[in-house]
C-alpha positions as CSV (number, residue, x, y, z in Angstrom):
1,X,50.3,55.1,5.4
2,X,54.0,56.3,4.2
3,X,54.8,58.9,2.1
4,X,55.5,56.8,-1.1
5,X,52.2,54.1,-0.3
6,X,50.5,57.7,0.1
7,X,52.0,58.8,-3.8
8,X,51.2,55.5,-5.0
9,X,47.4,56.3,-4.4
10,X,47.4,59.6,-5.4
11,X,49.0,58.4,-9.2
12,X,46.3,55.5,-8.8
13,X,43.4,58.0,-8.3
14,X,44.0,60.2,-10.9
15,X,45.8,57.6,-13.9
16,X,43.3,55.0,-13.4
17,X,40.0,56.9,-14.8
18,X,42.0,58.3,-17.7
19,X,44.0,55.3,-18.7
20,X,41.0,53.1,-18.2
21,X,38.4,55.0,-19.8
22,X,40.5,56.9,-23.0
23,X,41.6,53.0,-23.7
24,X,38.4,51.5,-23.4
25,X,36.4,54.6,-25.7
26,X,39.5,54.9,-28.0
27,X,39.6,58.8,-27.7
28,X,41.5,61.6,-26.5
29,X,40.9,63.1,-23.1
30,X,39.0,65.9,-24.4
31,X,36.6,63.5,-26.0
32,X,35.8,61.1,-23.0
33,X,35.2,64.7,-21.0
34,X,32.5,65.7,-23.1
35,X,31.3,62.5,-24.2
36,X,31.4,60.1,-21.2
37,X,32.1,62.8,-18.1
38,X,29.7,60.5,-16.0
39,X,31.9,57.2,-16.1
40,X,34.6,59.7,-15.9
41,X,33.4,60.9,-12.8
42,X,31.9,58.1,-11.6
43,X,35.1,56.3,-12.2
44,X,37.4,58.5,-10.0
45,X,34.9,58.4,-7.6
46,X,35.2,54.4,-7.4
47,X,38.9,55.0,-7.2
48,X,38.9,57.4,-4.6
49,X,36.7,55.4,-2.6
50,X,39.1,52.4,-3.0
51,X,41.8,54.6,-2.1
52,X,40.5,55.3,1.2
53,X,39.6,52.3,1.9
54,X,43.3,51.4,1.9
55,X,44.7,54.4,4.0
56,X,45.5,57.1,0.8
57,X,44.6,60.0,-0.1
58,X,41.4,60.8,-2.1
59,X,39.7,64.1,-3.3
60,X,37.0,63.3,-6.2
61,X,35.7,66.5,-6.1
62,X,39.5,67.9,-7.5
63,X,38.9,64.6,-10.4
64,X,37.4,66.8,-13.3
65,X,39.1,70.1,-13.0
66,X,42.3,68.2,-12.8
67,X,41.2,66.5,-16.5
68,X,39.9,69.6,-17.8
69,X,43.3,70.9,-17.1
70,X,44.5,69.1,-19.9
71,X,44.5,69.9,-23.6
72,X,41.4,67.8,-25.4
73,X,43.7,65.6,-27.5
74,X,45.7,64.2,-24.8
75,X,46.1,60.4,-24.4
76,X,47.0,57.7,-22.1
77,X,50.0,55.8,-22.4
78,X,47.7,52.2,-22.1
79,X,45.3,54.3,-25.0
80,X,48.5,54.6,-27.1
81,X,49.7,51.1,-26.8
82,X,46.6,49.4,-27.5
83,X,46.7,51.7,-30.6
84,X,50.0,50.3,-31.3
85,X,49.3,46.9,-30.9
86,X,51.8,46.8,-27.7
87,X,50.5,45.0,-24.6
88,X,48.2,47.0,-21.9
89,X,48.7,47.2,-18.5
90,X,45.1,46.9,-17.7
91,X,45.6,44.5,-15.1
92,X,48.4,46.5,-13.4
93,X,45.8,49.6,-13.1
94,X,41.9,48.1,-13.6
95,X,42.8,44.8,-12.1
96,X,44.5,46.3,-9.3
97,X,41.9,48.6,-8.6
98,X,39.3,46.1,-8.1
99,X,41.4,43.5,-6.3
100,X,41.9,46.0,-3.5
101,X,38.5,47.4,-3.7
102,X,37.5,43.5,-3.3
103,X,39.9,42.9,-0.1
104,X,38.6,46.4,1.6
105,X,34.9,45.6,0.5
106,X,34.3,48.5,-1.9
107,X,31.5,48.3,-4.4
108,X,33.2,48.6,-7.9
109,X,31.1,48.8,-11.1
């Protein structure tokens, strides 16, 4: 895999739990840690496993540090424009997440 397909993954791997889950709960970052850190784990585990699966880079184990790194109110930019009443790019992130773990046959939840 090249260098940028390789980036691409690794911005996948870590947006796609946090924009997914902050947007679907409707809380900051520090609230899906502590509320819903299963899905949250669970989740980037999913989307490391995808990201395999498709020749990138994947370290779930590095997922929840990486979150806790960041201050509890912090939110996605899909959370913030669903809050705004903008569209979502939920198919350019969750859709594209489970078409490719579709084509590389990767269970997805």
């Amino acid at each position: 895999m090249d260098g940028e397909a390789a980036a691409l993954w690794a911005k996948m791997s870590f947006l796609a739990p946090f924009a997914l889950l902050t947007t679907r709960y409707g809380l900051p970052l520090g609230a899906v840690r502590g509320r819903h850190r299963e899905k949250l784990t669970a989740l980037a585990e999913e989307t490391a496993a995808v990201s395999r699966a498709c020749g990138g880079p994947a370290d779930p184990a590095q997922a929840p540090a990486r979150y806790d790194a960041f201050p509890p109110h912090t939110k996605s930019s899909m959370q913030r424009d669903a809050e705004s009443g903008r569209p979502v790019e939920l198919d350019a992130i969750g859709g594209a997440l489970l078409r490719a773990a579709e084509r590389h046959g990767v269970r997805s939840r």
